[in-house]
N, C-alpha and C positions, 0 to 999 in steps of 0.2 A: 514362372511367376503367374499367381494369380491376377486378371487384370479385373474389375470393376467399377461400374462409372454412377454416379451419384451427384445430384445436383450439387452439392455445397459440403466441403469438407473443412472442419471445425478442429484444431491443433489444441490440446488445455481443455480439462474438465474442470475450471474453476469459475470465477462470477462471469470474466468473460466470455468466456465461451459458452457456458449455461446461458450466457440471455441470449446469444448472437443464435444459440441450436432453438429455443424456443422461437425467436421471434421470426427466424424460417421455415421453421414447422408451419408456422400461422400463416407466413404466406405460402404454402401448399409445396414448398420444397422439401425433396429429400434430402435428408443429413446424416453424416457419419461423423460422430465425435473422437479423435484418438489421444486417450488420456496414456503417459511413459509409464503409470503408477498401478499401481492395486487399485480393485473395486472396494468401494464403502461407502456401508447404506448405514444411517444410523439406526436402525432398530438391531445391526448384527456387529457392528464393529462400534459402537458407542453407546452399547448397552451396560448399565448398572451392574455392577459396582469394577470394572475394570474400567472403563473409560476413565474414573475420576483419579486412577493409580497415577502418583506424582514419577514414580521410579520409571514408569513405562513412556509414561508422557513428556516432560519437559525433559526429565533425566536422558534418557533413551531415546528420546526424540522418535517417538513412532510415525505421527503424522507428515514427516520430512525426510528432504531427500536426501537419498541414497549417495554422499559423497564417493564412494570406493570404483562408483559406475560412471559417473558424471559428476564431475566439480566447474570450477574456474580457476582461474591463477591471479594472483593479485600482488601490486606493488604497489609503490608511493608516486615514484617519480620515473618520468623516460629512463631515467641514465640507468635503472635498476631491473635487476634481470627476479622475473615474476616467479612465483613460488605457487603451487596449487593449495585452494582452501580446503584442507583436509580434514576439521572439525567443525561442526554447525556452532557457530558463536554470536559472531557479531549481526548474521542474519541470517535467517530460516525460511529458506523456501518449502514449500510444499509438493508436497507428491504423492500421488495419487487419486484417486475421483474426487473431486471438492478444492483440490488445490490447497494453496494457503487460505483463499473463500472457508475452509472447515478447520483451519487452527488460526482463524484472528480473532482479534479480541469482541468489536464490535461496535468501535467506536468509528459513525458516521455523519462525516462532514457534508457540505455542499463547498464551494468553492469561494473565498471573496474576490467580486468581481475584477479589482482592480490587477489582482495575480494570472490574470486567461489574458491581462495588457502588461504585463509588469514594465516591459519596456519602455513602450510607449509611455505609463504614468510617471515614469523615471523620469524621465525627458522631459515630462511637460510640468515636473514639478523643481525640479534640480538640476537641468542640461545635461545636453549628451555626456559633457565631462564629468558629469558625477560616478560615470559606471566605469568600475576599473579597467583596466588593461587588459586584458586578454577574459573578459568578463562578457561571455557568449549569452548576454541577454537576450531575450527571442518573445514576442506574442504570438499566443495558441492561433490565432486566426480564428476563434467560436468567441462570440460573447457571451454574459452572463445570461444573459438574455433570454439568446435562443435554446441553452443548455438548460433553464428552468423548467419547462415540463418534463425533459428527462431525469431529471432531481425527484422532479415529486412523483416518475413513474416508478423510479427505484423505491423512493422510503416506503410507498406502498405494498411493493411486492416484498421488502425485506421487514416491511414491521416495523419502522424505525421510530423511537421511542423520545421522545422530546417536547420543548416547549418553544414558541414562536415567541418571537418578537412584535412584528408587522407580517400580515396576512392582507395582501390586494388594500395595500396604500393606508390601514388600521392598525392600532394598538393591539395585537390582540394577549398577548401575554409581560411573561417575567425573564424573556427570552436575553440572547444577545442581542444591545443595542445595534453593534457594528456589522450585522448579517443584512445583506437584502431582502429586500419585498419577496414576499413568497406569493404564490397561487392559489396555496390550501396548508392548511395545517398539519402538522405531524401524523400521522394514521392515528398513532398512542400517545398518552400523557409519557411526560418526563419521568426516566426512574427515580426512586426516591435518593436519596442522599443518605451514604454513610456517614458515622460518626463524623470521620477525616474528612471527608466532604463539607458536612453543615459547617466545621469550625472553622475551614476555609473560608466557605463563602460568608461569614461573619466577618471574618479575618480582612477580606479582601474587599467589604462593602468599607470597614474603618479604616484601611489602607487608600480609601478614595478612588479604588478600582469597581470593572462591572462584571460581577459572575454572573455566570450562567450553567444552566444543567447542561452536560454533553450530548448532544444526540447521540444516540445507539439503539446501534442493532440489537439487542435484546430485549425481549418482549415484557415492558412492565404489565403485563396483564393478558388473559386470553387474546389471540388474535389469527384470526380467518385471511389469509391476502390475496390479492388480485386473481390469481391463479386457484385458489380454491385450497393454498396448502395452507394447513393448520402450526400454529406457535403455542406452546404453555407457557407461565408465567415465570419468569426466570424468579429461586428463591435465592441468588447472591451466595453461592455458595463455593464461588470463588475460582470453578474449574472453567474455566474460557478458555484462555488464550495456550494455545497450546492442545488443545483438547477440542475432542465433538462433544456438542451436547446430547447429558440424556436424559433432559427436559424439551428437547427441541424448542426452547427460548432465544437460543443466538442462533440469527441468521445465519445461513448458509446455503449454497447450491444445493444440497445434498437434502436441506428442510424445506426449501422457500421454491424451488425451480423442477428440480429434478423427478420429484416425484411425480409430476405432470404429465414432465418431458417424456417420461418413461413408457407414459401408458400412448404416446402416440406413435403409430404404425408407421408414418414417415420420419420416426427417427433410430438411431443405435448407436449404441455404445460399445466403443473396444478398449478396455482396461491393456496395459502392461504392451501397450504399442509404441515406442519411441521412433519420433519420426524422423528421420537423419534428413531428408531434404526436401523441399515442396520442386515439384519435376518443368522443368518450363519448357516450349516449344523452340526450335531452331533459332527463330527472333529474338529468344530472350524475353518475350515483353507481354507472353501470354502464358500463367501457369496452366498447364495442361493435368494436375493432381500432387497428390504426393508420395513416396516411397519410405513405408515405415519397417522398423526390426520387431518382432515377436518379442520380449524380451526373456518368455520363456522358453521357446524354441528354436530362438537365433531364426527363425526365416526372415526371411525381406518379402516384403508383399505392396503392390503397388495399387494404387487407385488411382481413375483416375475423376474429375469433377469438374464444372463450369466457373466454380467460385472456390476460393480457397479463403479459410479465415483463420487467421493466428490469431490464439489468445491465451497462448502459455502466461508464464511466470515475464516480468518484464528482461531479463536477460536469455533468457530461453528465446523470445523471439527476435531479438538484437542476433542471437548467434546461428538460429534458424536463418533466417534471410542473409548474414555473411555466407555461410555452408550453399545456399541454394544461387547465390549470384543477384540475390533481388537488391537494386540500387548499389553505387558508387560506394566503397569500404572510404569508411574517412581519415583523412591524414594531419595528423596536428601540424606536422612541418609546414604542408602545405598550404593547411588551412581550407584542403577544399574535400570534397566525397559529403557523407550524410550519415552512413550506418554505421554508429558507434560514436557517434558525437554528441555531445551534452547529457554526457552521465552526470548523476545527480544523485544523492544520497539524502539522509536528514539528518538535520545535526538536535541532537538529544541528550540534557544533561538532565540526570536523577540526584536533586538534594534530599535534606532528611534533616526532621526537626523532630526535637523529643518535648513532649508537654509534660509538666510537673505527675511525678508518680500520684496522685490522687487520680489521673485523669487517664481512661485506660482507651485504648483506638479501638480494638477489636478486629485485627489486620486477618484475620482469618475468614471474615467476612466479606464478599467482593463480586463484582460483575465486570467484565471485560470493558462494556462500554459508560458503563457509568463513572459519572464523578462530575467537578464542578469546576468550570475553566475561565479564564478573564482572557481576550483578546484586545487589550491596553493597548501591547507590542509585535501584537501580530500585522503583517501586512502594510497598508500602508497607512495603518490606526494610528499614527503618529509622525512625528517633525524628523525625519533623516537626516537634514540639512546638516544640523552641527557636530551630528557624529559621524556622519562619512562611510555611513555603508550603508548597502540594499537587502532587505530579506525583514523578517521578523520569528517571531514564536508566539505563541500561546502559551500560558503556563496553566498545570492544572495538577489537582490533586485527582489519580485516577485510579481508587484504590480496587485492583481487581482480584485482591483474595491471597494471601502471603500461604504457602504451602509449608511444610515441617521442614524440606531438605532444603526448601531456596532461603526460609527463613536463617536456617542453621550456616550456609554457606554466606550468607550477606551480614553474618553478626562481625564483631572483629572492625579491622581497619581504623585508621587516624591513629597508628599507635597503640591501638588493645590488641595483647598478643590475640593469634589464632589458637590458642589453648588453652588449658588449664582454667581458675578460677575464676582470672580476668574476662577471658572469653566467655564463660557462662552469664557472669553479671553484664555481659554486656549485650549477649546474644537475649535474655530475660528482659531487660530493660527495653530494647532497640523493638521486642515486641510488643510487647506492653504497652509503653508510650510513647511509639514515635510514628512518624508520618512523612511517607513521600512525597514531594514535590518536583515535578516535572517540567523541566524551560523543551517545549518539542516542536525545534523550529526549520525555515529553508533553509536550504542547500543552494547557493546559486551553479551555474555550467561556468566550465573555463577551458581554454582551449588547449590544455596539457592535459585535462581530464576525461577520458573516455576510453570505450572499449573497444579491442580486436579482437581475432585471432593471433593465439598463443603461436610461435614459431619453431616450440620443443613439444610440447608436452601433448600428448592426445588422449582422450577420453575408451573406456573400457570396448568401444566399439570404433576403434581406430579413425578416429575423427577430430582433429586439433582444437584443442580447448578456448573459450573465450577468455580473452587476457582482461583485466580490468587495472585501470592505473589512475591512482584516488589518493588523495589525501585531502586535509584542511586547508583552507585558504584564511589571509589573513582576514577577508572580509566575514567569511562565517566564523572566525573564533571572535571577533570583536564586537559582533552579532551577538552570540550565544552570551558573552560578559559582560555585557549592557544589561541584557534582559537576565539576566540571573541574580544581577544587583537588585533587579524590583525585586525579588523574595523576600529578601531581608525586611522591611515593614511589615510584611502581611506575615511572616514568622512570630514577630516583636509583638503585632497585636493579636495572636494568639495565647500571649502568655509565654514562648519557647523558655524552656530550661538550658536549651543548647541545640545548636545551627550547625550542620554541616552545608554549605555551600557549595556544589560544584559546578566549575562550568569549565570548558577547553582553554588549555595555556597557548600563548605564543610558539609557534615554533611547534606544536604537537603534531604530530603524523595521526593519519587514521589506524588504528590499534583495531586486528579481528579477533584477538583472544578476550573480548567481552560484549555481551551482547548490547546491543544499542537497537535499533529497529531492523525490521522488514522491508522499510518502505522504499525500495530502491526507484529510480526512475531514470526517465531519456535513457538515449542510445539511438530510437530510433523515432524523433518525435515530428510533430505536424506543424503543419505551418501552410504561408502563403508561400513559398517561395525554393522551389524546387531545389537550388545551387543549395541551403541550407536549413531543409527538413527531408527525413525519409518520405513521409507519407500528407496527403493533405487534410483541408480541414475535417475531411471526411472519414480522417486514415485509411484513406485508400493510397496503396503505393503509387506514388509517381512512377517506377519505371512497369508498376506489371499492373496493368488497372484490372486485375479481375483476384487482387489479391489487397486483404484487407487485413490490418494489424491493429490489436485492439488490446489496449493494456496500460501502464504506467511508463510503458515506452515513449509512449506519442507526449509527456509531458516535458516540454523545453526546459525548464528548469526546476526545482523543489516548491514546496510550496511549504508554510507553518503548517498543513492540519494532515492528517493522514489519507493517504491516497485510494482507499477503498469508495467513496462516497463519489467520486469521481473520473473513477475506473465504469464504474456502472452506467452511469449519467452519457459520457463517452461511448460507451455500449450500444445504451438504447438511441443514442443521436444518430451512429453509422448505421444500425442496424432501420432506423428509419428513413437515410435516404437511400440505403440500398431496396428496400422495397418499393420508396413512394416514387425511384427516379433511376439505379440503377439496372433493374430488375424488366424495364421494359421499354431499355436502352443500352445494355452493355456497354462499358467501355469508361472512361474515364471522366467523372464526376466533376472536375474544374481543368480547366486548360491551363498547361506547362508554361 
């Protein structure tokens, strides 16, 4: 085996790991980044007119991963013996340079504060006895606070396109009321609004709710960012989610970081390296590097490094640190270990209202992160008291561009056959005049709910697969019912001709034969307090302090808004005091 030594090795060529390789390049370290996947650059692999192929893209799923090589196994409940995910459905991880970072949509949140305390605000609003029973409520240990300049260093570097509310204690826009104080404003103005957007947010001013435009990553306009990389102005043409851009308008590592990253001499890139285990010393308690597979020539080849940083996919590094021995594997019997505790998912219902045929949407038209959203019932934007559960949603209309096959595949249902004449009038219509609506809410942790290692099945390189054991609880479906009831008025003052409503029933199991989100989380999240977080507020691991975990892992429970805006923020926070404190001090950043 080859051996070589590098200051700081980086696991995941996606947002996280894109910011964690820059922002040690700048403090003078060398880095090796090892992404499982193929190279891709957008001018070669996201070039016009294949990039925008719907059959290659969401069909065929190019930009995701490789199930046949590496999956996971999933079930509902302990008592049921887990089964591997064998078709990309219910969520799509990314593979290859860019990660999921290069097929999200681009819709970027910041945090609301009272979700980085959820606990604690439970408590201090409704008593401890408001949180159900085996209801692994957790606070991040970060405030909102101190995570705001990393917020505003992200929407800078990404472009992020929006309108403020309050800017440094001022009114300064038509923003969300319910957001905190910011530092500085958006880089860009707010994108414009689709058709289905504006009639929302009329819809939902008369409904006595507060829209607001979405922030996103895609660039309403020219934009130059922090780094000197260039954005065009996104024309809404619908290709996002699922696709690279070939406007370079939605963010990505691959438009926003990478091309920076590239040209500097203390860093490199190894495509198609899956790393089987980060390597640790006799103690256990010092990574010494890590040992990855060629995955085109099956060699093993080891490195070795001072600093190890994961920032795969968020169960990529839950199953990386099981495989490598980093931290206590956790046991629901028991109640005690860390790694694989408080999975977390998002709970996401899509309704559909059709407006009178004079009135046409134009669903063809669309941008990943644009659209128009009201946080009424997100968070803790409202009275929990009388309905008896924790979490919330946002609702939004987020129309990002209806394709010819998803169109054709989404007509049908409530009873119109899938054929024949029926089907066409209704597949014609459902385009024509209808409009999605979105309830995109948390997920809380519970302690039947997490991940292992699988104890049958192993992966294409003889390595046991991560088990995952998930369903619904009663608190997220009576969550998700609540807030799907408000639709219904802001449907009504739209005009609707006819409401499809959906939202989770009692008793429903988590279903992967449909997509729902990406936005997975926890497994291996942050905290004060060793006995019940992997990693600290730093995500730095408790048991191996020169090893740092950085992703939607480190998030205790779900949160209403999408996990990307906050993955970053998290990034630039560790990667800040690894420079300002651990860097010339090694060793463990808060005591055990």
């Amino acid at each position: 085996m080859m051996v070589k030594h590098i200051d700081a090795i980086i696991v995941g060529a996606g947002w996280a790991g894109s910011i964690m390789a820059k922002e040690l390049t700048e403090a003078g370290l060398s880095v090796v980044m090892l992404e499982r996947g193929a190279e891709r650059t957008t001018p070669v692999e996201g070039a016009y007119p294949e990039s925008i192929d719907e059959l290659r893209g969401t069909i065929r799923k190019r930009l995701f991963q490789n199930l046949s090589q590496s999956t996971l196994t999933i079930r509902n409940t302990m008592d049921q013996t887990a089964l591997p995910y064998r078709q990309l459905a219910a969520f799509l991880p990314g593979e290859g340079v860019g990660g999921a970072g290069l097929h999200w949509s681009g819709v970027h949140f910041r945090v609301a504060p009272e979700d980085l305390r959820l606990r604690s605000a439970v408590i201090e609003r409704y008593g401890e006895k408001f949180i159900p029973e085996g209801m692994n409520l957790q606070d991040y240990g970060v405030s909102h606070d101190e995570l705001e300049p990393f917020f505003d260093k992200a929407e800078k570097v990404f472009g992020t396109s929006g309108e403020a509310y309050k800017v440094q204690g001022k009114i300064a826009g038509d923003g969300n009321v319910f957001s905190p104080d910011r530092s500085d404003n958006f880089p860009l103005p707010a994108m414009k609004d689709t058709f289905s957007a504006s009639v929302f947010r009329d819809a939902a001013k008369n409904a006595g709710y507060h829209p607001y435009s979405l922030p996103a990553a895609n660039a309403s306009r020219q934009y130059t960012n922090t780094y000197g990389c260039q954005m065009g102005p996104c024309n809404f043409c619908g290709y996002c989610s699922g696709y690279d851009c070939y406007l370079y308008s939605k963010a990505s590592p691959n438009v926003n970081i990478l091309p920076v990253l590239r040209q500097d001499p203390r860093f490199s890139l190894i495509p198609n390296a899956h790393v089987l285990r980060v390597d640790l010393d006799s103690t256990k308690t010092k990574a010494t590097g890590v040992t990855y597979l060629d995955t085109k020539t099956r060699k093993e080849t080891s490195l070795s490094a001072d600093l190890v940083i994961l920032g795969a996919f968020q169960f990529h590094n839950v199953h990386l640190m099981l495989m490598s021995g980093i931290g206590k594997p956790y046991d629901p019997v028991s109640n005690t270990g860390t790694v694989g505790r408080n999975f977390v998912y998002q709970t996401i219902t899509s309704s559909r209202v059709w407006l009178p045929p004079s009135t046409y949407t134009n669903q063809f038209v669309g941008a990943g992160g644009a659209g128009v959203a009201i946080d009424d019932f997100n968070s803790m934007n409202f009275d929990h008291g009388p309905l008896g559960f924790v979490g919330g949603s946002p609702v939004w209309v987020n129309q990002a561009g209806v394709k010819p096959i998803a169109a054709a595949l989404g007509a049908g249902g409530g009873g119109t056959p899938r054929w024949g004449s029926a089907y066409k009038d209704s597949l014609v219509n459902t385009y024509k005049h209808s409009l999605g609506i979105d309830a995109h809410g948390s997920n809380m942790a519970y302690r039947d709910v997490y991940l292992d290692l699988d104890p049958t099945w192993k992966d294409a390189y003889g390595q046991p697969l991560l088990r995952m054991t998930f369903t619904w609880k009663d608190n997220d479906i009576r969550m998700n019912q609540y807030v799907v009831s408000k639709i219904e008025p802001i449907a009504r003052a739209m005009g609707a001709t006819k409401m499809n409503l959906v939202h989770l029933n009692a008793g429903q199991p988590f279903d992967t034969r449909t997509y729902q989100t990406t936005h997975l989380g926890g497994g291996a999240i942050m905290g004060e307090n060793p006995q019940t977080s992997a990693i600290n507020r730093y995500l730095q691991s408790w048991d191996v302090s020169n090893v740092f975990v950085i992703g939607s892992n480190a998030f205790p429970q779900g949160m209403g808004y999408n996990p990307t805006g906050m993955v970053a923020a998290l990034a630039y926070w560790a990667a800040h005091h690894i420079r300002a404190t651990y860097l010339k001090s090694p060793g463990p950043l808060v005591k055990a």
